[in-house]
Backbone as CSV, one residue per row, in Angstrom:
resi,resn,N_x,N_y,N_z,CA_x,CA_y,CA_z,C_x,C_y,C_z
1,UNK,4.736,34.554,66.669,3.770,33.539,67.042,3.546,32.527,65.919
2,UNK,3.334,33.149,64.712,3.426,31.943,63.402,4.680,31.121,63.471
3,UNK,5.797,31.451,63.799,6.669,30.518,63.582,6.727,29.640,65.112
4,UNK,6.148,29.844,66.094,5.690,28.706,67.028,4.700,27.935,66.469
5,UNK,3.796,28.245,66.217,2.744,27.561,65.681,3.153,26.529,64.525
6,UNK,4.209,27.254,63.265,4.918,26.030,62.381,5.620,24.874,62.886
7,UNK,6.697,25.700,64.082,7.662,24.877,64.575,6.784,23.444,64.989
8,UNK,6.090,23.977,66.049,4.965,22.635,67.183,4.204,21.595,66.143
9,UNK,3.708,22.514,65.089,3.311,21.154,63.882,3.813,20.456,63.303
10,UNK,5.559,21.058,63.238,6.200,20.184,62.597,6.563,19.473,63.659
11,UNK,7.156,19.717,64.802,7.778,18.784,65.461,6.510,17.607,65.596
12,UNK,5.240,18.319,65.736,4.070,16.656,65.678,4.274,16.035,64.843
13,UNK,3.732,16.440,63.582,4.013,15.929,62.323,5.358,14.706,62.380
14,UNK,6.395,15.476,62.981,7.949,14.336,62.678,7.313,13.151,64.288
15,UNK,6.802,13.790,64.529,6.688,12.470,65.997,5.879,11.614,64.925
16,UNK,4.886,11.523,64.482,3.708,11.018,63.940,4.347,10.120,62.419
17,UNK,5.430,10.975,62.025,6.338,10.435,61.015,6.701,8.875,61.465
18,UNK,7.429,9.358,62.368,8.384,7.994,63.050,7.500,7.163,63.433
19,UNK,6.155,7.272,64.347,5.682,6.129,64.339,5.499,5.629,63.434
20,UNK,4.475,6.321,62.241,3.832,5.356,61.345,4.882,4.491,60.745
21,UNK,6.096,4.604,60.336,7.181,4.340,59.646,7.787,2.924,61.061
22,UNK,7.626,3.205,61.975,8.121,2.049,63.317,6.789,0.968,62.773
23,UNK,5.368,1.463,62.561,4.127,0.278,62.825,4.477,-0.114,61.586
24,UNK,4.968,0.362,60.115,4.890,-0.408,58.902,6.086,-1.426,58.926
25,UNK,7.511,-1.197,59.244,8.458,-2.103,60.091,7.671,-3.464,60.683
26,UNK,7.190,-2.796,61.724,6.656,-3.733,62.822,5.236,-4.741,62.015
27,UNK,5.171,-4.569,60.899,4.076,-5.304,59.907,4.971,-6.186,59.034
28,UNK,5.848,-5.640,58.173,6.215,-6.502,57.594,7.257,-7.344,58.057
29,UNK,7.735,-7.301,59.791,8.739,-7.861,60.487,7.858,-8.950,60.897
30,UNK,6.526,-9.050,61.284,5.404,-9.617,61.922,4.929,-10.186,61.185
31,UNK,4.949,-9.844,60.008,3.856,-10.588,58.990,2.520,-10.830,59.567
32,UNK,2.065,-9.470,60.219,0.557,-9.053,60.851,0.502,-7.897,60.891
33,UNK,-1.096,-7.694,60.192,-1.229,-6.761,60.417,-3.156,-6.979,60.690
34,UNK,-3.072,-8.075,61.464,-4.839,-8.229,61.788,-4.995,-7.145,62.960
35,UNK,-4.821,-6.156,63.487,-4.784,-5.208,64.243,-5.134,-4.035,63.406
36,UNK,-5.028,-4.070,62.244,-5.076,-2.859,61.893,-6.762,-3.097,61.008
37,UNK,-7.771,-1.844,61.564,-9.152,-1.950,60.265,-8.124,-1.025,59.485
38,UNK,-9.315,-2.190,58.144,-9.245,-1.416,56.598,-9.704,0.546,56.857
39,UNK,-10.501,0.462,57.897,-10.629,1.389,57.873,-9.857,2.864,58.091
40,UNK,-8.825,2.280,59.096,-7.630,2.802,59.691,-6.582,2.831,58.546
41,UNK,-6.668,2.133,57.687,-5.652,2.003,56.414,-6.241,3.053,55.840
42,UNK,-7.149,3.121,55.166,-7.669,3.970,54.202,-7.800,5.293,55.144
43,UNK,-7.968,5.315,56.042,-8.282,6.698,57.030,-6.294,7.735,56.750
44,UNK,-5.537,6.738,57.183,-4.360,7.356,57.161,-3.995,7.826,55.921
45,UNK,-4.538,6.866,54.675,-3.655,7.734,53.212,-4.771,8.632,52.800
46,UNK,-5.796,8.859,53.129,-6.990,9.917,52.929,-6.305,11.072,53.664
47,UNK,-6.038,10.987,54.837,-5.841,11.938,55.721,-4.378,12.752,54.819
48,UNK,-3.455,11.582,54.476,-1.925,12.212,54.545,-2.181,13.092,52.892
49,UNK,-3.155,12.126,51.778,-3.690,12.950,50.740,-4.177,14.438,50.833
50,UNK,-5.046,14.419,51.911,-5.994,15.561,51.938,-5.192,16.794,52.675
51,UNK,-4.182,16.737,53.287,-3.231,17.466,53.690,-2.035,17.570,52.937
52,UNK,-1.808,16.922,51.965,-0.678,17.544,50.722,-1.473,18.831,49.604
53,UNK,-2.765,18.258,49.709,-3.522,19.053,48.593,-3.535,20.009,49.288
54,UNK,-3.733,20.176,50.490,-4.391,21.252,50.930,-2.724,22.319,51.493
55,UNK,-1.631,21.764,51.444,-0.569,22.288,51.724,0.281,22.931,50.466
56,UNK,-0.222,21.874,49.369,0.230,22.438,47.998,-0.714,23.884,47.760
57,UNK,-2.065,24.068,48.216,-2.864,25.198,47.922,-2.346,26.236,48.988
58,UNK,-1.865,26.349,49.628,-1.234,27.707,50.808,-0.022,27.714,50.500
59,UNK,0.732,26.604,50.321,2.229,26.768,49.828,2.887,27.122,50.984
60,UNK,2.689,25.795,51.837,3.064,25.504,53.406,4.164,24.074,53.009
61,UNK,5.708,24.561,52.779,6.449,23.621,52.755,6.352,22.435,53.951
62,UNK,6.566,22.812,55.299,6.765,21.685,55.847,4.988,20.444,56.197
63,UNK,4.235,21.200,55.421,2.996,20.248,55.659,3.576,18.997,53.824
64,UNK,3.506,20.137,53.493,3.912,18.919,51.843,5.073,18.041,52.032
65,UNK,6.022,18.425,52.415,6.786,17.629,53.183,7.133,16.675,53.950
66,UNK,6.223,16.781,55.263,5.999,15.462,56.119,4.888,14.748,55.126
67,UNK,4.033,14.993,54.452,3.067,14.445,53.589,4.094,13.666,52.436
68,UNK,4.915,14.322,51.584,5.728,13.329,51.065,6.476,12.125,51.485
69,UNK,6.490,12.655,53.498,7.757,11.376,53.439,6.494,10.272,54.162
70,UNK,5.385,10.597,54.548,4.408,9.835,55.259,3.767,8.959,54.424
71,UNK,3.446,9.300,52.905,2.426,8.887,52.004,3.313,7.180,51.759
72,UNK,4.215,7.571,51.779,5.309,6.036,50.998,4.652,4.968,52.307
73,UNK,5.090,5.570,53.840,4.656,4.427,54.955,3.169,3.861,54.776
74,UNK,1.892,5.155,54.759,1.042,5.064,54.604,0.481,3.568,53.524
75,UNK,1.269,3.609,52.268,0.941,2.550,51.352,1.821,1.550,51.555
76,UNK,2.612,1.415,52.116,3.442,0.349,52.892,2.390,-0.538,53.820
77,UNK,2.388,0.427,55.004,0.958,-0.531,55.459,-0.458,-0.488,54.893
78,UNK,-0.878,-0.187,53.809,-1.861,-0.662,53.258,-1.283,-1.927,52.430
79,UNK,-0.244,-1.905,51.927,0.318,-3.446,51.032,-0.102,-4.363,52.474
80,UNK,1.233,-3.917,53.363,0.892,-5.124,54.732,-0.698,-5.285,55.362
81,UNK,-1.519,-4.547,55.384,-2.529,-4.677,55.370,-3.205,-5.828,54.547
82,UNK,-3.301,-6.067,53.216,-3.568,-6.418,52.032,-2.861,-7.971,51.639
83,UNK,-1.428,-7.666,52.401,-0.552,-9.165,52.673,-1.172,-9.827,53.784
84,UNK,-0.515,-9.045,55.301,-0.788,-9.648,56.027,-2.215,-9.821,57.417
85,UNK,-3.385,-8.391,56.831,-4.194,-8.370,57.319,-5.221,-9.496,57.228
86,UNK,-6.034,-8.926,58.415,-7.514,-10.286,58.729,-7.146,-11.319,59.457
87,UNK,-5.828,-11.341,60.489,-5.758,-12.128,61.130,-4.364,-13.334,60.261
88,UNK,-4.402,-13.097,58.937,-3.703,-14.124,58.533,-1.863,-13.818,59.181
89,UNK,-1.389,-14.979,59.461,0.123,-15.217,59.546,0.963,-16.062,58.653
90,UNK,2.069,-15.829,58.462,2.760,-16.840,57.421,4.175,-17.278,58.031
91,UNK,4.157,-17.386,59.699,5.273,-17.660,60.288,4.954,-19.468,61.020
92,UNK,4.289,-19.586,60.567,3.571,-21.330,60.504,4.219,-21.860,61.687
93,UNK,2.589,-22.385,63.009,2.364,-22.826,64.130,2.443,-21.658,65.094
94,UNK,2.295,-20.268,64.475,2.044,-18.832,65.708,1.170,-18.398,65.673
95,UNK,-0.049,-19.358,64.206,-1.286,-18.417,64.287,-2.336,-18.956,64.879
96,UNK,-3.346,-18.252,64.762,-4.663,-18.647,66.123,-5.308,-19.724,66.040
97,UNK,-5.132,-20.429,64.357,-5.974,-21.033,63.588,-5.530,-22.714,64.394
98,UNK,-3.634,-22.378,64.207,-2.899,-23.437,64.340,-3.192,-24.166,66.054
99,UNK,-2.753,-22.855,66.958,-2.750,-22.934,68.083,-4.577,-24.098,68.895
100,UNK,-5.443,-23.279,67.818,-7.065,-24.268,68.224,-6.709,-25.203,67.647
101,UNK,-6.368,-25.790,66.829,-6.242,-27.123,65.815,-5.599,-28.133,66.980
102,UNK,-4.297,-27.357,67.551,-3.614,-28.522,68.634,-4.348,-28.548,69.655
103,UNK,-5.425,-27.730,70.171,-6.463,-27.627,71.455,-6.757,-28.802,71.350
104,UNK,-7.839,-28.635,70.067,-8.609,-29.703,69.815,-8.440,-31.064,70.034
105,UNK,-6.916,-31.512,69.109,-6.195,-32.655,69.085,-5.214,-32.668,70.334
106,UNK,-5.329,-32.129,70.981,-4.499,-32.700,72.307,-3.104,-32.584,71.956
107,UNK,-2.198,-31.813,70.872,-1.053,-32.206,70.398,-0.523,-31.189,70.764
């Protein structure tokens, strides 16, 4: 039964891998990341922290593990966060700012 119980966490764990690693892609491909709260940034590298410590103290390889390969995405999108969060874009005339400016002016 323990080694069902490892297997099913890891296989979450690797699902949960791949996304985060697809949304940090999908940030710095976008050059957005106004979707994401600060809070949600800091929530994910707290979380992926507090589960290495706590995997290094039981000496549960595959939790330290997905925690090693998660922590790199994790601060990936906190950079893109930090670049491209709050709404800002740097693909000039796609952002919201641009799009009201031509409302306004009829252009």
């Amino acid at each position: 039964m323990d080694e069902v119980v490892r297997l099913n966490c890891l296989v979450a764990g690797l699902v949960i891998t791949v996304g985060v690693y697809i949304q940090t892609l999908k940030v710095f491909q976008t050059k957005s990341a106004k979707d994401f709260a600060l809070l949600l940034v800091v929530a994910l590298l707290y979380n992926e922290l507090a589960w290495l410590w706590y995997g290094l103290v039981i000496g549960e390889w595959p939790i330290v593990a997905l925690c090693a390969i998660n922590i790199p995405a994790d601060i990936g999108i906190a950079i893109g966060w930090v670049l491209y969060g709050r709404g800002r874009r740097t693909d000039h005339g796609n952002d919201r700012a641009s799009e009201t400016a031509h409302e306004r002016t009829g252009t």
